[in-house]
Backbone bond lengths (Angstrom), bond angles and torsions (degrees), N, CA, C in turn:
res aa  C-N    CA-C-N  psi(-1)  N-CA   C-N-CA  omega(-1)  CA-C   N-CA-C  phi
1 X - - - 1.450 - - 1.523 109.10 -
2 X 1.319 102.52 120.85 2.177 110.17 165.49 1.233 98.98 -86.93
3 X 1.590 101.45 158.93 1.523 118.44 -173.26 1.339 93.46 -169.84
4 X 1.698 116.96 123.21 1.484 108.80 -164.44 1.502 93.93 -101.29
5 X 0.874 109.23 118.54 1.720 118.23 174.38 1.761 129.06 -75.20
6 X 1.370 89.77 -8.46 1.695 87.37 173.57 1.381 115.07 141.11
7 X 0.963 141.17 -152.77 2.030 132.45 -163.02 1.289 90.18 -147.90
8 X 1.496 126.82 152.94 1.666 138.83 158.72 1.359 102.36 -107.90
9 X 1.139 122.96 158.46 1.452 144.70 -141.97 1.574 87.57 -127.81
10 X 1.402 142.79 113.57 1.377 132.12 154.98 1.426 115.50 -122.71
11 X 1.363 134.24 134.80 1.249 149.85 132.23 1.508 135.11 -108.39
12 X 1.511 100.15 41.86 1.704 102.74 154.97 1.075 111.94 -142.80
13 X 1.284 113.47 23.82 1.835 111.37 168.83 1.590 101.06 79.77
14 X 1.471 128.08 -3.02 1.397 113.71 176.21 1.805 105.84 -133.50
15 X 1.269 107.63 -175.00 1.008 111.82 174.53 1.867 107.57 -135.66
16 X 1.584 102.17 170.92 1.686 95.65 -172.59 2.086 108.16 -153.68
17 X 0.875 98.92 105.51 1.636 110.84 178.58 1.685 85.23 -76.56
18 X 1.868 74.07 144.49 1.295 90.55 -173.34 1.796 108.21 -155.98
19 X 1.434 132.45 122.12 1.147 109.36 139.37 1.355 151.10 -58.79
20 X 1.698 127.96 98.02 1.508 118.75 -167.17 1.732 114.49 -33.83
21 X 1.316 113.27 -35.91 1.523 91.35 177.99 1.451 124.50 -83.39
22 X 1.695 118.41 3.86 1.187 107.29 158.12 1.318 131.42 -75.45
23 X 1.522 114.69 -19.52 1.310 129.26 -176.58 1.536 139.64 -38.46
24 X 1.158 95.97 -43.90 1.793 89.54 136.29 1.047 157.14 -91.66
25 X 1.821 110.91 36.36 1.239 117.04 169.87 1.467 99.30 -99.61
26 X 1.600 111.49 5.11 1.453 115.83 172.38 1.323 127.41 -40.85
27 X 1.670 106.99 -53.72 1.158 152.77 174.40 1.720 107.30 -47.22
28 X 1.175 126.15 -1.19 1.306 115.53 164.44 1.921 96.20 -116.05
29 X 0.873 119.08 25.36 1.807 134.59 163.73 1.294 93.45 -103.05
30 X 1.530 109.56 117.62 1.934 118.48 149.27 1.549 89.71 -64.92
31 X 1.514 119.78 161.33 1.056 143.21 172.58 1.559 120.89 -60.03
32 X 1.219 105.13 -23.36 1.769 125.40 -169.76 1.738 77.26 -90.66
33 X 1.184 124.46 -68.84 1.287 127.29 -157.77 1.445 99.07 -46.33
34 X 1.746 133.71 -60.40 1.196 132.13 -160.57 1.574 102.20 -82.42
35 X 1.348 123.45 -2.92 2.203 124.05 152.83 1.015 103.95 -55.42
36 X 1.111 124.62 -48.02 1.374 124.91 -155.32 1.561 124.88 -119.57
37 X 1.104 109.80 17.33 1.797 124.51 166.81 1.773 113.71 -61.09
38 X 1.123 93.09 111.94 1.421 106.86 -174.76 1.882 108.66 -40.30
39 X 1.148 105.12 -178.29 1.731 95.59 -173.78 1.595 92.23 -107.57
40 X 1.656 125.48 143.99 1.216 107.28 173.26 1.752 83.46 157.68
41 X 1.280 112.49 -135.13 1.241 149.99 176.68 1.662 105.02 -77.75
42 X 1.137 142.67 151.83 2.063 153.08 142.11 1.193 101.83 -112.94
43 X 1.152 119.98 98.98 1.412 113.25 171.21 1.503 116.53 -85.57
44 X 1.337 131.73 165.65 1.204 138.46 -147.03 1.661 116.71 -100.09
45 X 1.440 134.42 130.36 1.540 123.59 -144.92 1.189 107.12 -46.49
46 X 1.435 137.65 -30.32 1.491 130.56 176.05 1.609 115.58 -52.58
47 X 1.734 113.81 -24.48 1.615 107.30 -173.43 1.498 99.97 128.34
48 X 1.548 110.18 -53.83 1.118 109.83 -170.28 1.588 129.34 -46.96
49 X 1.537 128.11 146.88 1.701 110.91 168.72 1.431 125.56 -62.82
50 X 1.183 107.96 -174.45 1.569 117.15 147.28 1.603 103.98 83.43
51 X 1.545 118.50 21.79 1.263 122.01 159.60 1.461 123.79 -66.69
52 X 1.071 118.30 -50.94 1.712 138.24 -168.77 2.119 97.99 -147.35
53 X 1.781 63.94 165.03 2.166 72.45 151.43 1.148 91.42 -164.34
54 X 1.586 129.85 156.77 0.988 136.96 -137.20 1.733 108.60 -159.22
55 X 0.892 133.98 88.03 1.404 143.58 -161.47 1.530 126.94 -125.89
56 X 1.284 124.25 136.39 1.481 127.64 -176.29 1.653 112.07 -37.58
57 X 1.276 118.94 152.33 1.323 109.18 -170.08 1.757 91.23 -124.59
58 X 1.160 136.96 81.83 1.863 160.79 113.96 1.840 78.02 80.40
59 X 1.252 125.29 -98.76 1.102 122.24 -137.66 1.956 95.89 -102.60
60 X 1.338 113.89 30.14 1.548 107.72 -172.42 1.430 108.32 77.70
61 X 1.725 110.03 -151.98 1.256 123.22 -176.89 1.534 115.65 -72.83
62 X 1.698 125.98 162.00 0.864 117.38 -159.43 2.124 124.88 133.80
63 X 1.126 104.54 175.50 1.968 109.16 -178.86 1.050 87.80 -100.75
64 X 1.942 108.91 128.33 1.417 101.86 154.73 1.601 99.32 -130.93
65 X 1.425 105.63 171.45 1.593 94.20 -170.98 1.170 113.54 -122.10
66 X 1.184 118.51 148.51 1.577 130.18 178.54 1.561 114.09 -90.36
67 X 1.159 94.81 145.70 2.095 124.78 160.40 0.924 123.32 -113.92
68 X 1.625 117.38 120.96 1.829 105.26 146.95 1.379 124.70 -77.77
69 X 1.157 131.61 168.24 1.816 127.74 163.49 1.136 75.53 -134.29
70 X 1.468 114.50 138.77 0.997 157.89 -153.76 1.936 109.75 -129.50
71 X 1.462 113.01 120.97 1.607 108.79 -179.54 1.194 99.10 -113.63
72 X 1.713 122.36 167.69 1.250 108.19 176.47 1.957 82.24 -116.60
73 X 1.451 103.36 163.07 1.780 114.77 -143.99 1.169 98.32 -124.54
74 X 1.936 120.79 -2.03 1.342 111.72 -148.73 1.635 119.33 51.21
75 X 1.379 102.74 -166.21 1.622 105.42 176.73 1.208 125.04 -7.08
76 X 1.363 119.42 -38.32 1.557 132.61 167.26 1.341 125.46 -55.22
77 X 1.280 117.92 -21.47 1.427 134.12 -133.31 1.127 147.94 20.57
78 X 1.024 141.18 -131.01 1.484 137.98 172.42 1.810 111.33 -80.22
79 X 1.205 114.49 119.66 2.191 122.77 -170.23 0.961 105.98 -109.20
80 X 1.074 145.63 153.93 1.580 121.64 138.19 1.407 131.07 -77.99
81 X 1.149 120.24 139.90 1.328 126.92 -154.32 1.313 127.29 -112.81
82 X 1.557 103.42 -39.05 1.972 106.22 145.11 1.673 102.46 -141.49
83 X 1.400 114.56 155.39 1.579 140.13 144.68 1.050 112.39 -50.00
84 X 1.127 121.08 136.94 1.742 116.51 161.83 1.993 84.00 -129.53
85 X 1.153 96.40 149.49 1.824 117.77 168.02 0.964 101.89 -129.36
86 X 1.406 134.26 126.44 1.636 140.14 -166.08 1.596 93.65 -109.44
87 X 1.335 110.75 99.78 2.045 131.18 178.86 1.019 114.02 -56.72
88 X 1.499 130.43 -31.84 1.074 134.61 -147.60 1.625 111.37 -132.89
């Protein structure tokens, strides 16, 4: 099952997954620094990965819209199971 969950807002030509509770480890990024973060992996001020990832966003700046797909988990019930962001 799709279920469009809502639009992201971009003006830097990229996009950036994120856990909200990492979000203030943002805060050791100057602003120039987080323009210009390569696309890939952000790893976290210690060095380590798996802070963010950070990737071209299909057609530049602009609304793009989001999906869940949705699995059903049994007992679990219904999760979502992947995102889709439509780039283009």
């Amino acid at each position: 099952m799709r279920e469009h969950l809502g639009q992201v807002a971009v003006d830097s030509g990229r996009l950036m997954i994120i856990d909200p509770c990492y979000v203030k480890y943002l805060d050791s990024y100057t602003p120039s620094e987080l323009a210009t973060i390569d696309d890939g992996e952000v790893p976290f001020p210690l060095g380590h990965s798996g802070m963010a990832l950070v990737f071209p966003s299909g057609l530049g700046d602009g609304m793009y819209d989001v999906y869940a797909h949705y699995v059903d988990l049994g007992a679990w019930g219904k999760r979502i199971g992947k995102v889709e962001i439509v780039l283009i």
